[in-house]
C-alpha positions as CSV (number, residue, x, y, z in Angstrom):
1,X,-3.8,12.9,-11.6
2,X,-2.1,14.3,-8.3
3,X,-0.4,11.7,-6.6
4,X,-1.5,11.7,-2.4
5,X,1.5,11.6,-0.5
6,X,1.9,7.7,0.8
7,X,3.8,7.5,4.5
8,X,4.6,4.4,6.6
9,X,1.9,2.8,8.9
10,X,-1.3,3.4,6.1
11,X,-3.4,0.6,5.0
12,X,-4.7,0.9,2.0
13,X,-7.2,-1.9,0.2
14,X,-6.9,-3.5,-3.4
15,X,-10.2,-2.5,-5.3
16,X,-11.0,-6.1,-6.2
17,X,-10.5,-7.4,-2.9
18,X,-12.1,-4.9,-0.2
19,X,-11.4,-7.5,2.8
20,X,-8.0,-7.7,2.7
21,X,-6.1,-4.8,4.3
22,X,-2.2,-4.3,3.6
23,X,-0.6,-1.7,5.3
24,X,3.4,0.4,4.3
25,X,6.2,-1.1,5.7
26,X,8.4,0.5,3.9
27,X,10.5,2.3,0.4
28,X,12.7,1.2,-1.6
29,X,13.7,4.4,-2.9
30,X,16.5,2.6,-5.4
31,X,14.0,1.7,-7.9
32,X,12.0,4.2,-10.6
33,X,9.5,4.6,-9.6
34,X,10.0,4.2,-5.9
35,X,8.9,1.0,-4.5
36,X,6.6,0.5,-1.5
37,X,6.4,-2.9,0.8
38,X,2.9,-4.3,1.9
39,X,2.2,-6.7,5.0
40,X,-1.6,-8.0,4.8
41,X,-2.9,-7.0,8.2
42,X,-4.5,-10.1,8.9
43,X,-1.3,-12.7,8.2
44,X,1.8,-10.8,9.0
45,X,4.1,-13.3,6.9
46,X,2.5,-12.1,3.8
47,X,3.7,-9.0,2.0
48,X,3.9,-7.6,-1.6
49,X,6.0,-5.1,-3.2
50,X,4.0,-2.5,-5.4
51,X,5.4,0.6,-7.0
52,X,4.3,3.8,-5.9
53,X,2.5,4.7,-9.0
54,X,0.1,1.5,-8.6
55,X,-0.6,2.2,-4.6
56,X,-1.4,5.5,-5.4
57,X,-4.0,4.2,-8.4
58,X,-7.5,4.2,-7.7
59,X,-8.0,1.4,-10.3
60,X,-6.0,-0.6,-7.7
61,X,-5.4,0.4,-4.5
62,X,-7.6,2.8,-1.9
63,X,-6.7,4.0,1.8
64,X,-9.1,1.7,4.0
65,X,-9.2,4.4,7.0
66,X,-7.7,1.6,9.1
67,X,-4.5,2.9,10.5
68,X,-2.4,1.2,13.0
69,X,-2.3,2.2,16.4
């Protein structure tokens, strides 16, 4: 499976939970495989760390098409 390049400022959804939007902070390029930070749109003091390989997973994660202005 090609991996889609992930950038800073997407929002992506988790599959089982389509209302909640969380959107790339940020790398941690120090860890294999790399390391992306999340902040939930909608509660800013909320934020998960993921790899890359799971954000990029269509079992888990999909883009919402709500990007940050």
């Amino acid at each position: 499976m090609a991996r889609v390049p992930v950038e800073i400022g997407q929002s992506f959804r988790k599959t089982e939970s389509q209302w909640v939007v969380w959107t790339v902070d940020s790398f941690n390029e120090n860890t294999q495989p790399v390391h992306v930070r999340l902040t939930r749109v909608d509660d800013p003091t909320t934020s998960i760390t993921v790899s890359i390989d799971v954000l990029s997973d269509p079992r888990h994660y999909r883009r919402s098409g709500v990007e940050p202005e």
